[in-house]
C-alpha positions as CSV (number, residue, x, y, z in Angstrom):
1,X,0.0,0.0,0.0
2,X,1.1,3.8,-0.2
3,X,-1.0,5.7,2.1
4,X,1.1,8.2,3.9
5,X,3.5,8.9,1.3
6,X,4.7,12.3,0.2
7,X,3.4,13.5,-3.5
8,X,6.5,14.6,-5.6
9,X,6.3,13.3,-8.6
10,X,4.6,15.7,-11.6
11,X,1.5,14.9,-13.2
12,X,3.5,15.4,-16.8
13,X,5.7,12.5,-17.1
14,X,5.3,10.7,-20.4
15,X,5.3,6.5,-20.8
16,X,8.2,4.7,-19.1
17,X,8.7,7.5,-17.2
18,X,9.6,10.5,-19.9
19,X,9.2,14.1,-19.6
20,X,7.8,15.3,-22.7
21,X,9.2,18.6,-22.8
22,X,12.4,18.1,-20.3
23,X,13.9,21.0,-22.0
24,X,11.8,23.7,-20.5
25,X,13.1,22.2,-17.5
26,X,15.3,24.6,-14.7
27,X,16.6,21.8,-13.8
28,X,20.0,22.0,-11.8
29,X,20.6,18.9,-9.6
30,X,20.6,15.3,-11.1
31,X,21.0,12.1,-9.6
32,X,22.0,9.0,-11.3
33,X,21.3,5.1,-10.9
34,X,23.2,2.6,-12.8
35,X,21.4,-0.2,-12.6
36,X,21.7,-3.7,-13.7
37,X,19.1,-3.6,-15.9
38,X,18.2,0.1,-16.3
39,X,19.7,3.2,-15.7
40,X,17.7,5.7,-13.6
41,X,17.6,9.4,-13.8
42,X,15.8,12.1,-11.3
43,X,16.2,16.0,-11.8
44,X,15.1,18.4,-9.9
45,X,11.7,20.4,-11.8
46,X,11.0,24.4,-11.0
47,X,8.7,25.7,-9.5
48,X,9.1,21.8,-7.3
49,X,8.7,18.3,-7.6
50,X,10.8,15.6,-9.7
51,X,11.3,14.7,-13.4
52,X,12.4,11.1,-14.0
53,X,13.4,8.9,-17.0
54,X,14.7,5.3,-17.2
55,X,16.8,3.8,-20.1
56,X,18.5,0.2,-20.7
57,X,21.2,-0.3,-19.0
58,X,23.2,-1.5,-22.2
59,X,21.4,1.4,-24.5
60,X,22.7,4.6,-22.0
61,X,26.4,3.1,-21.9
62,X,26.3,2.9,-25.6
63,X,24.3,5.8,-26.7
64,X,24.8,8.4,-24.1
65,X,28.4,8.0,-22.9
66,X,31.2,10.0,-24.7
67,X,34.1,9.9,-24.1
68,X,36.6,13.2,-24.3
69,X,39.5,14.0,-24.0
70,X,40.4,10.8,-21.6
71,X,37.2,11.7,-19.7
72,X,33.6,10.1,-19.6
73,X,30.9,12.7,-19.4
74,X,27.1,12.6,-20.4
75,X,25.3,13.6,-23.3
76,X,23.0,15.7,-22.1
77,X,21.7,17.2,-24.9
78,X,20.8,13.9,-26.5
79,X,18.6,13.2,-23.5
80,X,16.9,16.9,-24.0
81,X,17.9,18.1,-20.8
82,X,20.4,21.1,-19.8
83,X,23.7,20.3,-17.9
84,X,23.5,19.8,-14.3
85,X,25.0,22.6,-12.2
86,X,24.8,19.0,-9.4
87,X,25.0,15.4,-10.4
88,X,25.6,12.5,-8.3
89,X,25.7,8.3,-9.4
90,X,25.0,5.3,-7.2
91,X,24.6,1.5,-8.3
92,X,25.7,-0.8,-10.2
93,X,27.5,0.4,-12.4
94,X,29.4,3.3,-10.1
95,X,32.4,1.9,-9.3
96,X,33.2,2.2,-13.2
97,X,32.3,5.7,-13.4
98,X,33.4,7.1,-9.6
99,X,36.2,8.5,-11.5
100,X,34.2,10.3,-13.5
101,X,31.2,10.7,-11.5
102,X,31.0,11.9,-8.1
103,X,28.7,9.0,-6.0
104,X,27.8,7.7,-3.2
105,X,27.0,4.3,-1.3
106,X,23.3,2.4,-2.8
107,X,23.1,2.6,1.2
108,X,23.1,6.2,1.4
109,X,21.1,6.9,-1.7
110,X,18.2,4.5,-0.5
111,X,18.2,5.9,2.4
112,X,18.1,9.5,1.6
113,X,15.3,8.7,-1.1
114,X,13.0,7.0,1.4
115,X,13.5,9.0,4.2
116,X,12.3,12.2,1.9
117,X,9.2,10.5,0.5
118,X,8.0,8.6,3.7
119,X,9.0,11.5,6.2
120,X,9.6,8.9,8.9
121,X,12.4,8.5,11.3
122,X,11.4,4.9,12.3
123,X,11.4,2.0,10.0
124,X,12.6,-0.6,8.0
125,X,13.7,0.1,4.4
126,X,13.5,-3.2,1.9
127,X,15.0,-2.6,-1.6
128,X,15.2,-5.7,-4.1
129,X,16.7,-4.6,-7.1
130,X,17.9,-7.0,-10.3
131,X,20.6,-7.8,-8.6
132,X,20.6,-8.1,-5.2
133,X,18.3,-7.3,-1.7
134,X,19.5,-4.9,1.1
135,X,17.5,-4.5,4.4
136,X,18.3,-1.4,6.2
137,X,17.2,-0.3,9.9
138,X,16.2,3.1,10.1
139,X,16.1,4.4,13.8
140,X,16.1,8.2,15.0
141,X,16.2,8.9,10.9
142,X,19.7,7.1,10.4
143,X,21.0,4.5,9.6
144,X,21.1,2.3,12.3
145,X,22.2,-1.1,11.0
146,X,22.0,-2.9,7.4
147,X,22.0,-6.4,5.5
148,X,22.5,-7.5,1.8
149,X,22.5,-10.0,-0.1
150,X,24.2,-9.8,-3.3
151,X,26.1,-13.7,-3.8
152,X,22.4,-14.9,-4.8
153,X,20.4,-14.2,-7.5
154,X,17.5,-16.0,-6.3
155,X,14.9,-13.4,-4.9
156,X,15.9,-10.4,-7.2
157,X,13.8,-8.9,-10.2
158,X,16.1,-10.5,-12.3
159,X,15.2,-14.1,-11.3
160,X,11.3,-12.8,-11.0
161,X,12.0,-12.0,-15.0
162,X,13.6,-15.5,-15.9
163,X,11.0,-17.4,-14.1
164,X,8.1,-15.4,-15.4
165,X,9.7,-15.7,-18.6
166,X,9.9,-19.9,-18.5
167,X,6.4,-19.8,-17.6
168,X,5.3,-18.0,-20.9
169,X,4.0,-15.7,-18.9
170,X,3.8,-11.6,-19.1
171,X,5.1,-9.9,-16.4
172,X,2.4,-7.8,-15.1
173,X,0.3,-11.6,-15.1
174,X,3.2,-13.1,-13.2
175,X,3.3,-10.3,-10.3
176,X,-0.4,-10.7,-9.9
177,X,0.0,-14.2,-8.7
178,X,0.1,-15.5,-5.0
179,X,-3.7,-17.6,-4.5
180,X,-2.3,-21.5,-3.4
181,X,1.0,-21.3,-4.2
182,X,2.8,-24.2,-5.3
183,X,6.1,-25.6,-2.8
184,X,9.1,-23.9,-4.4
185,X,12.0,-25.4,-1.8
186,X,15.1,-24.3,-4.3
187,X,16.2,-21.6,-3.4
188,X,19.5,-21.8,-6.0
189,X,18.3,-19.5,-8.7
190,X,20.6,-21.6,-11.5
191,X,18.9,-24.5,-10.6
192,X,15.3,-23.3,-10.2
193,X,13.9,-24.2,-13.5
194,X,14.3,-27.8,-12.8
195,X,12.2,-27.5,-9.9
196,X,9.3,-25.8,-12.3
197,X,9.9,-28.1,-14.5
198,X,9.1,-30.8,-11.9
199,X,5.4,-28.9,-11.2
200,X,4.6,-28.7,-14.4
201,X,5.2,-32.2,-15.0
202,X,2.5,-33.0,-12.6
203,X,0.5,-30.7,-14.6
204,X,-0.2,-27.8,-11.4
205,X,-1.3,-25.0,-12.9
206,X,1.3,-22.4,-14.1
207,X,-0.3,-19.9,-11.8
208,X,0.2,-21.6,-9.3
209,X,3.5,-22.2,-9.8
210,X,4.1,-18.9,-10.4
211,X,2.5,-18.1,-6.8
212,X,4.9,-20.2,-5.0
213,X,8.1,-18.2,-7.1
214,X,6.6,-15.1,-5.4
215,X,5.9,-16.8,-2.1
216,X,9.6,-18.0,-2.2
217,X,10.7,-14.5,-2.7
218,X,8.9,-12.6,-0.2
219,X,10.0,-16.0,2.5
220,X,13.9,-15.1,1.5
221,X,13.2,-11.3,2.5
222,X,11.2,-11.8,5.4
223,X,14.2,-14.0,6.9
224,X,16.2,-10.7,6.2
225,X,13.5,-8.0,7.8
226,X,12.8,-9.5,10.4
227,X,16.3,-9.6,12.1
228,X,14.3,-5.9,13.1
229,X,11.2,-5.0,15.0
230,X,9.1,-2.3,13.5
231,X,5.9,-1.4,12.6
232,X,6.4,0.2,8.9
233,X,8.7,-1.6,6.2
234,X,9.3,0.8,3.5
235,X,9.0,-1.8,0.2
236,X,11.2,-0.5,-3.1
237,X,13.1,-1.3,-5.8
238,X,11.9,-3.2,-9.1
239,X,10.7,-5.9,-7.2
240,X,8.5,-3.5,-5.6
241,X,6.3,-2.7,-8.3
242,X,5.2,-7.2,-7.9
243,X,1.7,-7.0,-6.5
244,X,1.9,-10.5,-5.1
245,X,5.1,-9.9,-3.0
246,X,4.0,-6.9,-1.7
247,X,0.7,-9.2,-0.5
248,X,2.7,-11.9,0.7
249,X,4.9,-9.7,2.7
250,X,2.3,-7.3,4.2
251,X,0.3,-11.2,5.1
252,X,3.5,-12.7,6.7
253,X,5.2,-10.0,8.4
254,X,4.1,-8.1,11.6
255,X,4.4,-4.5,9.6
256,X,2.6,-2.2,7.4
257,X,3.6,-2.2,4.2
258,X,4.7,1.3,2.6
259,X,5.4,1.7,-1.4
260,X,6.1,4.8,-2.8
261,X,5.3,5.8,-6.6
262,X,7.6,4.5,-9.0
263,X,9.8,2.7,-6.4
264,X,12.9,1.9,-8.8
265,X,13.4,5.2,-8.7
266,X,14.3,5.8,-5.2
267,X,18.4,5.4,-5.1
268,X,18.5,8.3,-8.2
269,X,16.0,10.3,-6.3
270,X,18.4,9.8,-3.1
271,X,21.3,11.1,-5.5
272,X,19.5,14.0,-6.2
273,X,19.1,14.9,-2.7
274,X,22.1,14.7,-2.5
275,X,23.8,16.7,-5.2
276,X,21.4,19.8,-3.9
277,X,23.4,18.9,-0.7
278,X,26.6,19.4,-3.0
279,X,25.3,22.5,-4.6
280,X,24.5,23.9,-1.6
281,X,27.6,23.9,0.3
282,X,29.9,25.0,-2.9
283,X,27.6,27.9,-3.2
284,X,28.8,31.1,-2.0
């Protein structure tokens, strides 16, 4: 559910998450995710509020990356926005760019993100990505202790995408699934297939099957949240946006459930925050 969450995102964003005049933009601060699977982009909109956009991964590396002079910068006017006077990167891909880029921890960017669109100082903050799953435990609005996960694919969006995808079944079909879910007891995300394989065999519906992926999912991040006790777990990420995970989670665990609009935006909307941070302090 998203009750309680602050309202920042404009009324004017175009499919898959495009502004479609970003040039009349004043926008001065940026912040960058480099996903896995997709890099994300928020920028700061006048009079207030947030633009967003999100590219393949594979796509903005080739097609919006130039390299000059021995340096990497970004082709801004390609992606019909002005120049940041701000920009900060966190993800995936930031360790190839840091020297580029200025960033910061997925941590710190999560955090930051959620903190601004939940306005709580108390809770726990649950972002599955394609990649990997981090749990942090947010008390007296820091960070007060953290886990990940990122030596298993099993649980991320990409596994969620390669099981929906053996199934023959659309995403948005898949993520609506979790009514008598079928026992999925592998939890090796190489080996998963064969276990599917196994149901189908004994000809359970693929529904089903597909319910107990998405019950195996939200299982492997409840044994991560609740290392913490607290009433509001803060839900983003990709795998947010899977209807039956955010069921199965708000069933299973003793919490309330919290996801914000467009939820794999949070660690670039973090960065954002951030680089006004930046662009504050080296201000005059």
């Amino acid at each position: 559910m998203s009750c309680g969450l602050r309202r920042i995102w404009g009324e004017d964003q175009g499919p898959g998450g495009s502004d479609p005049s970003p040039r009349t933009s004043q926008s001065s601060t940026y912040g960058l995710d480099f996903g896995s699977r997709a890099v994300k982009l928020v920028y700061a909109r006048a009079p207030g509020g947030w633009g967003r956009r999100q590219l393949d991964s594979i796509s903005f590396y080739r097609d919006y990356l130039v390299r000059f002079e021995g340096e990497v910068r970004i082709d801004w006017g390609r992606l019909g926005l002005a120049p940041p006077e701000a920009l900060v990167a966190t993800g995936y891909g930031k360790n190839l760019l840091k020297a580029h880029f200025p960033t910061i921890t997925e941590i710190r960017a999560h955090f930051l993100g959620a903190r601004f669109v939940t306005g709580l100082d108390h809770f726990i903050l649950l972002e599955m990505g394609g990649q990997d799953t981090k749990v942090l435990y947010i008390r007296e609005g820091r960070v007060f202790d953290f886990l990940t996960n990122d030596r298993c694919a099993a649980g991320t969006g990409r596994y969620l995408e390669n099981m929906a995808r053996f199934l023959q079944m659309p995403l948005t079909d898949f993520a609506g699934c979790w009514q008598d879910p079928a026992d999925i007891s592998q939890t090796c995300a190489i080996f998963g297939e064969t276990e599917l394989v196994g149901h189908l065999l004994e000809g359970l519906d693929p529904a089903r099957i597909a319910a107990g992926v998405n019950a195996s999912v939200a299982r492997r991040a409840l044994a991560m949240v609740c290392r913490y006790r607290c009433p509001t777990l803060v839900f983003v990420g990709g795998v947010a946006k899977n209807r039956a995970v955010v069921k199965l989670l708000g069933d299973q665990g003793d919490f309330q459930v919290r996801v914000p609009p467009y939820p794999q935006f949070n660690g670039a909307l973090g960065c954002a925050l951030e680089a006004g941070r930046v662009l504050v302090r080296e201000r005059p």
